[in-house]
C-alpha positions in Angstrom: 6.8 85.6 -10.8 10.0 84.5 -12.7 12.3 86.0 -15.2 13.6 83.8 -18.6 16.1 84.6 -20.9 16.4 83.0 -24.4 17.3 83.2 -28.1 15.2 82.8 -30.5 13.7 83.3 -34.1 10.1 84.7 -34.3 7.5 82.3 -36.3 4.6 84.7 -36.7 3.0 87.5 -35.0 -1.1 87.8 -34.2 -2.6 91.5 -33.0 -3.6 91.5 -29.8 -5.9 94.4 -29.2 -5.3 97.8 -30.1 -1.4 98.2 -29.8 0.1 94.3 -29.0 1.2 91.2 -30.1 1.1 87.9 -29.1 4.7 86.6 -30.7 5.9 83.1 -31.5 9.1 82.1 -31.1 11.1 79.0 -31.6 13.7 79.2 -28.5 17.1 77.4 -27.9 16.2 76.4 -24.5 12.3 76.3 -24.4 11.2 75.3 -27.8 8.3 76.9 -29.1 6.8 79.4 -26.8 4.5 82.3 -27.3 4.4 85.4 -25.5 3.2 88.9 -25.6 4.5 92.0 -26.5 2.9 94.6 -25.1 2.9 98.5 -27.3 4.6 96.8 -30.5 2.1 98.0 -32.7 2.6 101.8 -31.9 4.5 104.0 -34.4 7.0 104.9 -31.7 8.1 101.7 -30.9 11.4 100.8 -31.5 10.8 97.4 -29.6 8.4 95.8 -32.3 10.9 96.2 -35.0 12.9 93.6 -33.3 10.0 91.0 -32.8 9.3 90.7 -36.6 9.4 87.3 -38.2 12.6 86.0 -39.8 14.2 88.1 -37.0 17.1 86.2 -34.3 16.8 87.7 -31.4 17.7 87.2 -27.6 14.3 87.8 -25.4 13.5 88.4 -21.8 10.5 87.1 -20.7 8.6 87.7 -17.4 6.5 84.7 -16.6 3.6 84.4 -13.8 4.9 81.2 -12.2 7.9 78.8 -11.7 7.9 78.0 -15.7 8.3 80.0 -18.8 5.1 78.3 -20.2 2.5 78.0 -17.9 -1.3 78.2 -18.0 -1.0 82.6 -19.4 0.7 83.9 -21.9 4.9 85.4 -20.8 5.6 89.1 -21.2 8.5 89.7 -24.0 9.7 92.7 -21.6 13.2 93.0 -23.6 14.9 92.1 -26.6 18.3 93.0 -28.4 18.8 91.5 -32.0 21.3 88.6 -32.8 20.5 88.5 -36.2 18.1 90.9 -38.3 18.1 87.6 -41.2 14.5 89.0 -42.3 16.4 92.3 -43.9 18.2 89.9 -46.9 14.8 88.0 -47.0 11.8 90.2 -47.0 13.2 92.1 -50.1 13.1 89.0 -52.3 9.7 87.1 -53.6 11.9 83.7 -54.1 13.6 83.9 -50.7 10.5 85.3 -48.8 8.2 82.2 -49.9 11.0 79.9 -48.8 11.7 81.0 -45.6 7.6 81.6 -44.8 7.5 77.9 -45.2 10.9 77.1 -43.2 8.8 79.5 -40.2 5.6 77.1 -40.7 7.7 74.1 -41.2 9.4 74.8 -37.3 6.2 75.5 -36.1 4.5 72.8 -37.2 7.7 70.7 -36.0 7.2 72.4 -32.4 3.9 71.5 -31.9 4.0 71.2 -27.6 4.8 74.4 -26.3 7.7 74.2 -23.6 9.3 71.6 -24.7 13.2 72.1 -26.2 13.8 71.3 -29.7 17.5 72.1 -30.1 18.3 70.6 -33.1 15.3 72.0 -35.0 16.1 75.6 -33.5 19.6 75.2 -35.1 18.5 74.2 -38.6 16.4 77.2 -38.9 19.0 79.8 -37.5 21.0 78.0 -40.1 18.8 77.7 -43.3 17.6 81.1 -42.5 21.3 82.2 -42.5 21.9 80.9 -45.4 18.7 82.0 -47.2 19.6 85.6 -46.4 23.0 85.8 -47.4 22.0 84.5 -51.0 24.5 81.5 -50.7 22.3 79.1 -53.0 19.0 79.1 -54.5 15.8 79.8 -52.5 13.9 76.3 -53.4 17.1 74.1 -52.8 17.5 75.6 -49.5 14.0 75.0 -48.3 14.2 71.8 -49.7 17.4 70.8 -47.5 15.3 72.2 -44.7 12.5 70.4 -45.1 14.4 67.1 -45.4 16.9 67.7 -42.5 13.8 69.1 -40.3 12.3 65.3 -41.4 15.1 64.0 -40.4 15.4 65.6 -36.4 12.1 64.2 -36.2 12.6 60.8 -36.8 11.4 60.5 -40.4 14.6 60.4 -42.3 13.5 59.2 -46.0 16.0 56.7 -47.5 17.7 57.2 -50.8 20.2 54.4 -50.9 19.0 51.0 -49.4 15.4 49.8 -49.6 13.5 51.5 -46.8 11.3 48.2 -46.0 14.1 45.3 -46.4 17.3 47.3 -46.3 18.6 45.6 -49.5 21.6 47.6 -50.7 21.0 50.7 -53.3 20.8 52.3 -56.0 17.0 51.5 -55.7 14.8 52.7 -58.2 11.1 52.8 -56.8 10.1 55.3 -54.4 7.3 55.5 -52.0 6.5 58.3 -49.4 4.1 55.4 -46.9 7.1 53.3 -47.0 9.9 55.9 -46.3 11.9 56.4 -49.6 13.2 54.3 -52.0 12.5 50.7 -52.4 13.2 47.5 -54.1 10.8 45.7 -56.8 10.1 43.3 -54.6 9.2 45.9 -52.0 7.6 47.7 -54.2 3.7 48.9 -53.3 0.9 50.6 -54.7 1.4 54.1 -55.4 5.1 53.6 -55.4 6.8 56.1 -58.0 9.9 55.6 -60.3 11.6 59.3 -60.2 14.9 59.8 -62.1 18.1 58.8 -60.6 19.2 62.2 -61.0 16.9 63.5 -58.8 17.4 60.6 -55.8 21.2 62.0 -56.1 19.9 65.8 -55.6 17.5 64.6 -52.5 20.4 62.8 -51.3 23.1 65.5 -51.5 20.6 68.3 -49.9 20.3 66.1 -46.8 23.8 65.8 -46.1 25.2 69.0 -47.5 26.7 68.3 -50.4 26.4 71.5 -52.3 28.6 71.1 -54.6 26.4 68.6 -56.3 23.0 70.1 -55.7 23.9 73.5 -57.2 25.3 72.0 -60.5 21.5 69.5 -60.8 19.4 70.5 -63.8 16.3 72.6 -63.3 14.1 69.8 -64.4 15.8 67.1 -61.5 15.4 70.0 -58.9 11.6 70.4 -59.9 11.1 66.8 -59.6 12.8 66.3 -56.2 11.1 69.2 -55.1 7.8 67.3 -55.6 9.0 64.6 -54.0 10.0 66.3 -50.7 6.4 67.8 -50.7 4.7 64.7 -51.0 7.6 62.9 -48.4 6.4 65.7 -45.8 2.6 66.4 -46.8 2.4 62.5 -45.2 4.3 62.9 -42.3 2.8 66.2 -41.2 -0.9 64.5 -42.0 -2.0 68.3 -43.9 0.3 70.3 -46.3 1.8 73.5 -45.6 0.1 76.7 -46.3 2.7 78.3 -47.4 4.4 76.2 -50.0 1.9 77.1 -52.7 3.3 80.3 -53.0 7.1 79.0 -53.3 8.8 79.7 -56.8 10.0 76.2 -58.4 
């Protein structure tokens, strides 16, 4: 019987009998891990406010074994709030949609329980951060989430050079199979010719230049949009849930 201590955001929550949960949590040091809180679900408790999706929080777990994740679930037997980002997001229809699919995109991510996945804990605290606090709209947000969290994962999509012969940019076709943009004489079936305008916005989410990506026209953000959902629908082999519901 071992003790673990952690930070993490909570995913989703599932009742578990008459007063728990079962919690999901994407942790610094563990990755993915799901334990259960016991009493959460009582009127009283002061305890499950803090396990609420959205929320950053720093857990204690108590674990039957040598390992956090083993073959039963952990007890959450503590937890004191870092960051409570789900009070500037629940509020909001724009923000909540966007951040539901950030939670789904990290989970889906984080597939093998146990198993650390630092840098895609740290683009969630962040966009989640970020999403809370207003600093830019909701859909550009989850869209620079959804290409940096492609990007952690080995499936950074190319905007400037050809993504099969690596002949220099601005290339004009693009195709999700191949990995971004490619050349005509790359160019395969089901290949798509998207504005330059939106290429630029793609581009500029994935490495943070704001600047540009606020000052894009609704229609180039709309069409980039669909091009990030189609560039992650393939790599994650089924869509996300969630991103029906997001406001574009």
């Amino acid at each position: 019987m071992s003790l673990f201590r952690d930070d993490g955001i909570v995913l989703r929550t599932q009742k578990l009998g008459e007063a728990d949960r079962i919690i999901t949590l994407l942790t610094r040091g563990h990755g993915r891990v799901r334990a259960v809180a016991r009493g959460v679900r009582r009127t009283k408790s002061k305890f499950g406010a803090r396990l609420e999706p959205f929320s950053h929080a720093d857990v204690q777990f108590f674990a039957r074994g040598s390992e956090l994740v083993g073959r039963s679930l952990p007890l959450c037997t503590q937890t004191e709030i870092i960051a409570p980002y789900g009070n500037g997001i629940v509020t909001d229809y724009a923000r909540y949609t966007a951040g539901t699919a950030m939670l789904e995109t990290a989970e889906r991510f984080t597939e093998n329980e146990g198993e650390p996945a630092v840098q895609q804990y740290l683009l969630l605290v962040g966009a989640l951060r970020t999403l809370s606090r207003a600093e830019h709209e909701p859909h550009l947000i989850l869209d620079a989430f959804l290409l940096r969290s492609l990007a952690v994962n080995g499936y950074a999509p190319s905007f400037e050079d050809c993504a099969k012969c690596g002949i220099h940019g601005p290339n004009r076709h693009f195709s999700v199979a191949a990995g971004g943009v490619i050349c005509g004489d790359c160019r395969v079936p089901g290949s798509v010719v998207p504005s330059s305008e939106a290429i630029a916005l793609l581009s500029a989410l994935l490495t943070g230049d704001w600047g540009h990506a606020d000052a894009c026209e609704a229609r180039h953000v709309r069409e980039g949009s669909g091009l990030v959902s189609a560039y992650l629908h393939w790599h994650l082999e089924r869509g996300l849930r969630s991103l029906r519901y997001v406001e574009k």
